[in-house]
C-alpha positions as CSV (number, residue, x, y, z in Angstrom):
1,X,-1.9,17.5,63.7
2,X,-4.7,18.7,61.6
3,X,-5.1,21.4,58.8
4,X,-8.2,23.3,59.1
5,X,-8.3,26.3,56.1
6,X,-10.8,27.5,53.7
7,X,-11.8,27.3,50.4
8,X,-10.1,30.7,49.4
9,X,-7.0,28.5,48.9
10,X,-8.8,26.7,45.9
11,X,-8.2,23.0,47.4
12,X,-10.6,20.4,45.5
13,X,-12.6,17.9,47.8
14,X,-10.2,14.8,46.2
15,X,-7.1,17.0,47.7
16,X,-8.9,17.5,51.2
17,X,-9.8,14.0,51.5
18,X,-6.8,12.7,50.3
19,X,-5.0,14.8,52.9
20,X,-7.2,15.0,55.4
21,X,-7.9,18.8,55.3
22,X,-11.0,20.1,56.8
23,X,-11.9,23.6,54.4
24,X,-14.1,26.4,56.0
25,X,-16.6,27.5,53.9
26,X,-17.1,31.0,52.5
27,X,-20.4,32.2,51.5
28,X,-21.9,33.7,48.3
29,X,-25.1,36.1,49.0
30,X,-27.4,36.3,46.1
31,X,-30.9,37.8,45.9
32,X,-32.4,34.7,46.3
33,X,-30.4,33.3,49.2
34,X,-27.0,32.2,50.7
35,X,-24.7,29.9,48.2
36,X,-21.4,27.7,49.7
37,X,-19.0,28.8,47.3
38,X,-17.6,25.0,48.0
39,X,-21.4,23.8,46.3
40,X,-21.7,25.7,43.2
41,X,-19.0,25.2,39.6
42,X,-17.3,27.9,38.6
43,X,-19.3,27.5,35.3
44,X,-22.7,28.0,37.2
45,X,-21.5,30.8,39.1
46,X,-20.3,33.2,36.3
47,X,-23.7,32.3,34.6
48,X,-25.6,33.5,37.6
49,X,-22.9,36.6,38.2
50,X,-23.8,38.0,34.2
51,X,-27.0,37.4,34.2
52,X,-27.5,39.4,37.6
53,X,-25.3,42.5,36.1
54,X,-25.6,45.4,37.0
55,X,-25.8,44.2,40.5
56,X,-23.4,41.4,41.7
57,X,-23.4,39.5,44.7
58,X,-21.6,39.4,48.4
59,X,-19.9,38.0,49.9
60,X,-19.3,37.0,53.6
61,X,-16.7,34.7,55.7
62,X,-17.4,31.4,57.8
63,X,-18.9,33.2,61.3
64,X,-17.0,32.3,65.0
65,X,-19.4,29.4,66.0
66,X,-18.8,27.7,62.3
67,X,-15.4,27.5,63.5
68,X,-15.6,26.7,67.0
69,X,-17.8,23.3,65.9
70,X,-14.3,22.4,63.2
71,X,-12.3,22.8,66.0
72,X,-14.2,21.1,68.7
73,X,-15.0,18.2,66.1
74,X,-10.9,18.0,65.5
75,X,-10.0,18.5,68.9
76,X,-12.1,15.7,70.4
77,X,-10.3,12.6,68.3
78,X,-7.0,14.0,70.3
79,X,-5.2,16.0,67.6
80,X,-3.7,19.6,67.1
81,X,-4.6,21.9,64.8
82,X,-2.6,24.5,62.4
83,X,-5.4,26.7,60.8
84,X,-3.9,28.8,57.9
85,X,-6.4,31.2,56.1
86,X,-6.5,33.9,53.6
87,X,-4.7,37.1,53.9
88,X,-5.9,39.1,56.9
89,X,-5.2,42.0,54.8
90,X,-8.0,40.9,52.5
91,X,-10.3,39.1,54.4
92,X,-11.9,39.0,58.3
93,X,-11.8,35.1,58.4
94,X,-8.9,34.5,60.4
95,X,-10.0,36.9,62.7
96,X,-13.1,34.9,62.9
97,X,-11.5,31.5,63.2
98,X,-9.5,33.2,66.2
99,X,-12.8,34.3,67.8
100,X,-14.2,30.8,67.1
101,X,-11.2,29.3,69.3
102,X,-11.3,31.9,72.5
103,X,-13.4,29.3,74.3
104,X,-11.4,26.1,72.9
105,X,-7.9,24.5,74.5
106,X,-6.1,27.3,72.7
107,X,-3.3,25.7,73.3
108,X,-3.9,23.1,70.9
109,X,-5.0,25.7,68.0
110,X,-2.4,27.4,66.2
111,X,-2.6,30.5,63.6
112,X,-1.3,30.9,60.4
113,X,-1.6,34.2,58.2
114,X,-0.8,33.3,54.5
115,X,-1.0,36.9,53.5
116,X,-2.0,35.6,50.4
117,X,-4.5,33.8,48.6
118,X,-5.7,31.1,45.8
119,X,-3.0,29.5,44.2
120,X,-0.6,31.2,46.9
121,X,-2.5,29.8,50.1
122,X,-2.6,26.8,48.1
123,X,1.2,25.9,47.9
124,X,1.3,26.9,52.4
125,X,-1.7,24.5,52.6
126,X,-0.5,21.7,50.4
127,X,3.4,22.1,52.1
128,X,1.9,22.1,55.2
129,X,-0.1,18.9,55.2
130,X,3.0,16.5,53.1
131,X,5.0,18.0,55.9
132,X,2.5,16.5,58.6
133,X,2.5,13.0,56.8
134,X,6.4,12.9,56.6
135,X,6.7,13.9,60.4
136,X,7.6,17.4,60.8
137,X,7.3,19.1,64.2
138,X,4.7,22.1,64.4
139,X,7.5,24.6,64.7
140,X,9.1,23.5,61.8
141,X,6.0,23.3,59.7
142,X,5.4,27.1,60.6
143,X,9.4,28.0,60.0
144,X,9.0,26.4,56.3
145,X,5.5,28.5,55.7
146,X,6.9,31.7,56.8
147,X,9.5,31.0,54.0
148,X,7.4,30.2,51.3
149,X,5.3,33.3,52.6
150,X,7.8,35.3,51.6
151,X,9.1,33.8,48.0
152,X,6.2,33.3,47.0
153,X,4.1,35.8,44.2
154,X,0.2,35.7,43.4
155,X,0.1,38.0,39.9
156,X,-3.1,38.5,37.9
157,X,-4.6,40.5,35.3
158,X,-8.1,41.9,34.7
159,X,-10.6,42.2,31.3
160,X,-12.3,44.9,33.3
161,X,-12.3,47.0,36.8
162,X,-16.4,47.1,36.5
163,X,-17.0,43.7,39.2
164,X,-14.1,45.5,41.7
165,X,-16.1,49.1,40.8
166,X,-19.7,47.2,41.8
167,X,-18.1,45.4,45.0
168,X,-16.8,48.7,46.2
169,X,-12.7,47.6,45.6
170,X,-12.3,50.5,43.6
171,X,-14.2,54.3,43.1
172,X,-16.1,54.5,39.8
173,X,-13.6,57.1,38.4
174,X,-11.3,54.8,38.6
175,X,-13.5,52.0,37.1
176,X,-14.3,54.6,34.6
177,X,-10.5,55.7,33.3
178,X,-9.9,51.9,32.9
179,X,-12.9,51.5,30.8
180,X,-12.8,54.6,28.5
181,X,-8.9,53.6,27.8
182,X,-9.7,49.9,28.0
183,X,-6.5,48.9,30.3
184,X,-6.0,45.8,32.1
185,X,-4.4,46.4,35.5
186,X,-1.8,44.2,36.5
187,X,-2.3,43.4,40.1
188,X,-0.3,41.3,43.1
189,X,-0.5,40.4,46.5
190,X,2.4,42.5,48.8
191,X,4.4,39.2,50.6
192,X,4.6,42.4,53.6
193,X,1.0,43.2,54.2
194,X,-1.2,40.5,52.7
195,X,-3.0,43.6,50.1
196,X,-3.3,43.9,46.3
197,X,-1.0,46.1,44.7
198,X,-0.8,47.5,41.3
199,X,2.3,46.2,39.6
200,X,1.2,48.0,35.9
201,X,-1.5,48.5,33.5
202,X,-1.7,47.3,29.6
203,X,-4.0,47.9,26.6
204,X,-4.9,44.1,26.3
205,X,-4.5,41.3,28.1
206,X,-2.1,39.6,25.9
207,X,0.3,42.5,26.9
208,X,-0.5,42.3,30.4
209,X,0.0,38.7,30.4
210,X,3.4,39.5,28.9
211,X,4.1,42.3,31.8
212,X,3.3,39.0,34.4
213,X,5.8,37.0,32.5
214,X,8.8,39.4,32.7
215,X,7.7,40.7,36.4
216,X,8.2,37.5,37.4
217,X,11.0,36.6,35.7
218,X,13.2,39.7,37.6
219,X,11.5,38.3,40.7
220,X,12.7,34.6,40.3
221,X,15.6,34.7,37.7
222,X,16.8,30.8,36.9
223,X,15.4,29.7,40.0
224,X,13.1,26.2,39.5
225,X,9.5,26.9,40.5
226,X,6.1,25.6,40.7
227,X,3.6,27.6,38.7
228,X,-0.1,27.6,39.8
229,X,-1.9,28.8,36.6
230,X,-5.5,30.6,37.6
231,X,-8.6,31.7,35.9
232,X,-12.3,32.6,35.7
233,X,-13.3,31.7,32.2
234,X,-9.7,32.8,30.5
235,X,-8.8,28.6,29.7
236,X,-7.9,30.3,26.0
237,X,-5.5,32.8,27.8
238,X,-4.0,29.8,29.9
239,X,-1.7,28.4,27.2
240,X,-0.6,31.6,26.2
241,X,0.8,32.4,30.2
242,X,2.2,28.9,30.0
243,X,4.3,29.4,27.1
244,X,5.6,33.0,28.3
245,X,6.4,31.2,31.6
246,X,8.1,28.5,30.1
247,X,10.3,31.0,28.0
248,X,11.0,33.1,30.7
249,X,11.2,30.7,34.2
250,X,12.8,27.7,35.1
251,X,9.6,25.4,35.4
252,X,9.7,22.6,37.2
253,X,6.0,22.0,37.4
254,X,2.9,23.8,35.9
255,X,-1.0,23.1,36.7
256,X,-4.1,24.9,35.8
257,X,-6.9,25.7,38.2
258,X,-10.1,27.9,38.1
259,X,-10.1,29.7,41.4
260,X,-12.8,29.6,43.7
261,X,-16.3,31.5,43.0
262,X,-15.9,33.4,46.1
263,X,-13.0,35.3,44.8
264,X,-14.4,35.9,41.5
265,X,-17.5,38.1,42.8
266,X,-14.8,40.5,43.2
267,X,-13.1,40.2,39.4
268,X,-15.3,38.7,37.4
269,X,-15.0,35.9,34.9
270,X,-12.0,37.5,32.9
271,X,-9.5,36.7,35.4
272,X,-6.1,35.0,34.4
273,X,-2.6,35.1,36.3
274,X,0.0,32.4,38.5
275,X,1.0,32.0,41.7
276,X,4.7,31.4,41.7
277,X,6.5,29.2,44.2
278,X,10.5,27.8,44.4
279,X,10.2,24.6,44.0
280,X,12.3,23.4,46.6
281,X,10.0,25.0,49.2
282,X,7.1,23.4,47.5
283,X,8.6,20.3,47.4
284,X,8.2,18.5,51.0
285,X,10.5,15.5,51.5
């Protein structure tokens, strides 16, 4: 069995190779032309995002017939496939990959909704393919996502609301309150329908930082976890949320990522929070 997902879940080309992941692309649209989010640094792309302020970019999923060609490619050398994408509550793109497979051995295809995304579709993705290489059965594979599905909590924080104001995520009132009273919204994906939710607001983001680190200290208690660490251009924030974690969780393992381009159109460079996993789940034996 093969994974097939996209590059929403923040996987680096060494991972995919490694595992032998095949990562759908999503697209950037700036003035001048289409970008694969998978071909441009995060560096490079928050360059390009300020300097094009007031406007911002778009953004657009991996079409039906992008999809169709993964499958047909995967589906030719005589294996199965699990696709797991981002949230369907967020994005079209499963939808997509399940229009791309209508004319395929369905059969052979099989869905996953992560409800989630970045660091969160990361840990399903990652679990998924160690449990291929040690020999898990497709049903089990699925059983085990569906838990970690529900355990796990994507949490981040915001400089400003403007970039969700100029993609249309939010109404400029709104955009407008935030500014003029300079809060940070503290925001997380619901495990139940795969959409942000506001989990608080603070006056700066070391506070809100501080409001991710007891938020998820009531959701996860003494329980070990692996921390995913994510950011647009926050690396000086990063130690800060490790420590507070460290104080308040019981961390079995910590990395740092930047996440993917195509989710920063939509927050902007100052972007900092975790994605927050048991460990045991994460851990695939």
């Amino acid at each position: 069995m093969k994974i097939v997902t996209d590059c929403a879940a923040d996987i680096s080309q060494e991972e995919a190779s490694e595992l032998g992941l095949t990562i759908a692309p999503l697209f950037i649209q700036f003035p001048e032309g289409e970008v694969d989010s998978r071909n441009i640094t995060p560096d490079d792309f928050y360059t390009r995002l300020k300097n094009m302020i007031p406007k911002i970019p778009t953004t657009s999923m991996p079409s039906a017939g992008i999809f169709s060609e993964i499958y047909q490619n995967i589906l030719t050398k005589g294996d199965e496939i699990l696709s797991i994408h981002i949230s369907s509550g967020l994005s079209g793109t499963l939808n997509s990959a399940k229009q791309g497979a209508l004319n395929l051995r369905d059969s052979a295809i099989h869905f996953f909704d992560s409800l989630t995304l970045s660091g969160g579709e990361r840990f399903q993705v990652l679990a998924a393919a160690k449990a291929i290489q040690a020999g898990w059965t497709k049903d089990e594979i699925i059983h085990h996502l569906e838990k970690m599905r529900e355990k796990t909590e994507v949490i981040y924080t915001l400089d400003t609301l403007e970039y969700l104001h100029r993609g249309g995520r939010i109404g400029r009132v709104q955009a407008l309150a935030g500014a003029l009273l300079n809060l940070k919204p503290i925001i997380n994906v619901d495990h139940k329908d795969g959409k942000y939710s506001t989990v608080g607001k603070a006056r700066t983001i070391t506070k809100a930082l501080e409001t991710i680190a007891n938020h998820l200290e009531k959701e996860f208690a003494s329980t070990a976890v692996q921390v995913t660490i994510l950011h647009g251009q926050f690396a000086d924030y990063t130690e800060v949320l490790k420590k507070l974690l460290y104080e308040r969780l019981n961390v079995a393992a910590v990395e740092i990522k930047r996440i993917s381009p195509v989710l920063g159109v939509h927050t902007g460079p100052g972007i900092i929070g975790a994605a927050v996993c048991p460990f045991e789940l994460v851990e695939i034996k």
